[in-house]
N, C-alpha and C positions, 0 to 999 in steps of 0.2 A: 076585432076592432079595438083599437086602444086611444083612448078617450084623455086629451091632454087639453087642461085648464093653463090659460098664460093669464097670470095675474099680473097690471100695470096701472102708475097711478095716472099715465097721460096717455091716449087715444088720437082719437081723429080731428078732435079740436086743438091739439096743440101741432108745436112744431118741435123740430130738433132732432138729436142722435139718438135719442131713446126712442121718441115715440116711433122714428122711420126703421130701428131698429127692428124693434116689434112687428109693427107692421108688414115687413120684409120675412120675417122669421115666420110669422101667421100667413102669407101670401103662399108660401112656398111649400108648407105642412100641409096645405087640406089641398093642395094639389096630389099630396102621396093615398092612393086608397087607402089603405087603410090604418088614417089615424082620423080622428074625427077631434078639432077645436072649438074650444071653447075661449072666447077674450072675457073675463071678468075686472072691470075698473068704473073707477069713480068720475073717470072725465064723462061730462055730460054728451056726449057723442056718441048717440046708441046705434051707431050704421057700423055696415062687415060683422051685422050678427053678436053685436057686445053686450053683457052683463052686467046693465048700469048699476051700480050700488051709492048708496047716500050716505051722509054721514061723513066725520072724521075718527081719527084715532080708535077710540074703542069701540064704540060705533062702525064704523070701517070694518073692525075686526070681529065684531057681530054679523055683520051683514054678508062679509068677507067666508064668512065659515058655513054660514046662512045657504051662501049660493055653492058653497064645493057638497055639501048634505045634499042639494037639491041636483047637481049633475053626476056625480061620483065618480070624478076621473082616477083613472089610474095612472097619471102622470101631474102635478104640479110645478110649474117655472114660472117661478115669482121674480121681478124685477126691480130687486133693488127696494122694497118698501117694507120697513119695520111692521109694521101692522100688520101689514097681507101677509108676511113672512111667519109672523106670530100664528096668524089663525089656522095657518097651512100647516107647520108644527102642531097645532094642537087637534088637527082632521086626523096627521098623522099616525097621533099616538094612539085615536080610536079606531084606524085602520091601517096598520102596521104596513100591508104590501104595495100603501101606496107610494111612489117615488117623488122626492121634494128635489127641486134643483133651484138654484137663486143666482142668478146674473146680477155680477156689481158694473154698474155705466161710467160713473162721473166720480171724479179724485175727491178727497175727502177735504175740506175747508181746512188751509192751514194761515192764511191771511190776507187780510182787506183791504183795498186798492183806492175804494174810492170811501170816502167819509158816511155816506148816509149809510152804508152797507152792513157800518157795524150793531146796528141793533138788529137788523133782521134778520144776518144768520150766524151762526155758531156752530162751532163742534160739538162731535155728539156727547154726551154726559157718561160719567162713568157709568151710572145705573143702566142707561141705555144700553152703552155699550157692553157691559156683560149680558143684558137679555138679551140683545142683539146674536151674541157669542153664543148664548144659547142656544139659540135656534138654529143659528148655522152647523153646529156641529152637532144639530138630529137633521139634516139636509143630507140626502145622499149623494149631494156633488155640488162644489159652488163653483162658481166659474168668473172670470173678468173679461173685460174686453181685453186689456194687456199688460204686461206683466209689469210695468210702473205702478200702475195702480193696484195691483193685487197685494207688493211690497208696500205701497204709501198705506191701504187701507189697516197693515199691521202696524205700522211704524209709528203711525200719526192718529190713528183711530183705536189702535188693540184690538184690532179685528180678525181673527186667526180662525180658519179652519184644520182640525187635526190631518186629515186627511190632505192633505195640498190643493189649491186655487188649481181650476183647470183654465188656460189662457185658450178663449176660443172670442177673434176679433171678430167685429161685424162684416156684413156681405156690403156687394153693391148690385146694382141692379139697373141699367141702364133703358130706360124707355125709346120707344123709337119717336125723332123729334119730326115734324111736317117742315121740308124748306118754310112754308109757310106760316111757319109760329117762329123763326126765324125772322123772318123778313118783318112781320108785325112786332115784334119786340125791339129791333133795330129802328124799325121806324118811330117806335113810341118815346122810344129814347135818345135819338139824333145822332144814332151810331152807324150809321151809312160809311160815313169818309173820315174814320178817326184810326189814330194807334199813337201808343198801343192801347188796351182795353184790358183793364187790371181787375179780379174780380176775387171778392172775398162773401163769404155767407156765412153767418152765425145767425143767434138768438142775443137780441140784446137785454138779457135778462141778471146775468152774471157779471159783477163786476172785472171779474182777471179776464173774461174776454173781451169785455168792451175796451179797458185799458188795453189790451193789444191792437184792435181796431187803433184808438187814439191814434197808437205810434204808425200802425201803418200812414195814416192817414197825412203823418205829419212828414212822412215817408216820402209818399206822392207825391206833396207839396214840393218839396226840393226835385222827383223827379221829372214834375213839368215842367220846370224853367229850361229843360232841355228838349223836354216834347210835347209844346203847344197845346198838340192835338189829342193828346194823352186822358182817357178818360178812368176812372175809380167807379165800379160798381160794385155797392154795396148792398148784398140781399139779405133780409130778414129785419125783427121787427121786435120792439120790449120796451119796456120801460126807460130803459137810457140811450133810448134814441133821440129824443130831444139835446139831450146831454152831445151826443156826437154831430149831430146836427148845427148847434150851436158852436162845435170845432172848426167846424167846414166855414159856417159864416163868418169868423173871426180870422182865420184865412183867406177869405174870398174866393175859397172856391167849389159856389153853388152850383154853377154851371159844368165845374171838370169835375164834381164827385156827386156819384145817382145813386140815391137811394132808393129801391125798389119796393120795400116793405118784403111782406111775406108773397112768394110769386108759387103756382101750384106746381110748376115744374123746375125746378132749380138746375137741369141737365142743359138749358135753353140758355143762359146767362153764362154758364159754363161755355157751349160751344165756342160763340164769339169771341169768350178772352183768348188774350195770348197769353197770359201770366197770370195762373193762380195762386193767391197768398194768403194764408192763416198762420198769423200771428195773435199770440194768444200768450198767459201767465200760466196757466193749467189748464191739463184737459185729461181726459183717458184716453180716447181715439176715436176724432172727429171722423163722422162719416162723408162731413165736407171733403175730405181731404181723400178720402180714399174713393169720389165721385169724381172729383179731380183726377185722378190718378186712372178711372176710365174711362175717364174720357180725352186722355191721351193729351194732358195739359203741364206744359215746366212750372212746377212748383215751387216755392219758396214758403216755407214753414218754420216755428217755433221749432227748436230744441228742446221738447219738452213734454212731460208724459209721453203716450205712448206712439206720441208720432215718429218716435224715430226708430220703431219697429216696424214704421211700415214705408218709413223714404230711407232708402242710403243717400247720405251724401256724396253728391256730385255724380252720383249713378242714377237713382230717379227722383232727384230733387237737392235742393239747396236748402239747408237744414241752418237756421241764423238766432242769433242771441235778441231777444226784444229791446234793439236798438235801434235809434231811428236813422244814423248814420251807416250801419251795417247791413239795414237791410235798402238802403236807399243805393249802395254799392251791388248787392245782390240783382235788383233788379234792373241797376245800371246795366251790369255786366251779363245779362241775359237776354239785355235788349240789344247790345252789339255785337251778342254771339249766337245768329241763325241756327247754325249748323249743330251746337253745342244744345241750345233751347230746344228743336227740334228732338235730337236725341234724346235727352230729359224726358220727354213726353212720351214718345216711344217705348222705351225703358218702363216707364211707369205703367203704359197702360197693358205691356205685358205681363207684368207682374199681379197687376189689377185682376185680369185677368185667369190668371192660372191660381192665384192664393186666397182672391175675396169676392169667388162666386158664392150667389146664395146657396144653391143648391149643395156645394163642398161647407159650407156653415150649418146649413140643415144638417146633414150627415154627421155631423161633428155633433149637435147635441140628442141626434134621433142614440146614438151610441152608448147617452148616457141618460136617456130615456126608461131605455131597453135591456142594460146590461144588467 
């Protein structure tokens, strides 16, 4: 039985690409007999069996080390977190045969979009950044979601492992929906007799996503003067949703753009649209977008990080510059092309399909588990 700790600093109380990453990843492992997981993290959400730990920083990395002493896996996959990353290297060096692997998520800060953003986050420091380096290169495999970011995380961060990034993107996983959480979501929302039905999902948490949001938004704007009926569903939920909020009302349109907040199944919002769109400054590789993609939806997306390793242009999806003229054409031209939108969707969620099963992501790091 081989005994694999996944260390993360967000859980079941959060939302987003990371934590549904993990999730997905731990959903799929203790279905295999014989690997037995362990979740060790700091998010207050001790459900699916997790290893609450307290504390920050060094702390974190006490506690952090605290709880791999107390299970003794023979596997650690730590996600993207300095500290956990720290204590997992220094488990290692007292037991040599353990395996360290470190999954990088989200692009590295290269610039600030909206004003208040600039005191709260920053690039990493040099000092950091070589402990950082440190520890990656006693890891016996680091991995990214794609291969934009594996380059951005050398370029922009000095982040380099000797051994080369292994690109291994996240899965998807598609729940089965009840016509009837259909019907109640349409009705809660006044989406009976509308189109088309435009839907975007993020965390509003990140300024270069929310600004993408902005321009969708201001997108829409222009493209309901041609379609009335045309509704903007917007799911997810953060700090600067007052901020976009406040967009909507300055255009008047409370009534054509829904804000959902955070909804427990995001595949239900999904259904309904005709037109999925993430627009975005930076990303690594939204798993919006590849949920999208399975559930058989014409996309229009940023050019940008690593989405465009997972749409071709104009094969399964329409790949646009964050313009609000550009993409307001994009989604013109996908609304008077049936045939071609249909297609799109098709295309995608073959590909969905055959390239971003969990079960083929599992596989991909049981490989470097085990090797």
């Amino acid at each position: 039985m081989i005994k694999i700790a996944i260390l993360c600093f967000h859980w079941l109380s959060s939302k987003g690409g990371p934590t549904t990453f993990v999730y997905n990843l731990v959903k799929t492992l203790r279905k295999r007999s014989n690997y037995t997981v362990f979740v060790i993290t700091p998010d207050p959400c001790p459900k699916e069996g997790a290893i609450n730990l307290k504390g920050k920083k060094l702390l974190l990395l006490l506690e952090t080390f605290k709880a791999l002493l107390k299970i003794k896996p023979n596997v650690i996959h730590v996600q993207n977190h300095a500290y956990m990353l720290l204590a997992s290297i220094i488990y290692k060096l007292l037991f040599p045969s353990t395996r360290v692997i470190s999954t990088a998520h989200t692009q590295p800060i290269k610039q600030y979009y909206l004003t208040d953003a600039q005191t709260r986050y920053k690039n990493m420091n040099i000092i950091k950044a070589k402990i950082f380096n440190w520890a990656w290169n006693r890891c016996n495999a680091v991995t990214s979601v794609s291969r934009d970011l594996a380059i951005n995380l050398e370029k922009i961060q000095g982040l380099y492992f000797k051994r080369g990034v292994t690109i291994i993107p996240p899965g998807v996983r598609v729940p089965n929906i009840k016509p009837s959480e259909i019907e109640e979501f349409k009705t809660a929302y006044k989406l009976s007799k509308v189109f088309p039905i435009i839907c975007t999902i993020g965390v509003f948490e990140w300024d270069w996503k929310v600004v993408g949001i902005k321009i969708l938004i201001e997108s829409f704007n222009k493209v309901s003067k041609s379609y009335p009926k045309a509704r903007l569903i917007i799911v997810g939920d953060g700090k600067y949703r007052q901020y976009l909020e406040n967009i909507v009302n300055k255009l008047g349109l409370q009534k054509e753009v829904i804000f959902t907040g955070l909804v427990d199944n995001p595949f239900i919002p999904l259904q309904i649209a005709d037109i999925y769109c993430h627009i975005s400054l930076n990303e690594g590789l939204p798993i919006a977008v590849l949920e999208a993609m399975a559930m058989g939806k014409p996309i229009i997306a940023s050019n940008c990080g690593g989405i465009p390793e997972a749409i071709t242009h104009k094969e399964t999806g329409l790949l646009v510059e964050p313009d609000v003229l550009e993409i307001t054409k994009a989604i013109q031209f996908l609304l008077s092309n049936k045939e071609f939108r249909e297609k799109l969707g098709r295309n995608a969620g073959q590909i969905a399909q055959k390239k971003y099963s969990w079960d083929r992501i599992a596989d991909e790091f049981i490989k470097l588990y085990t090797e």
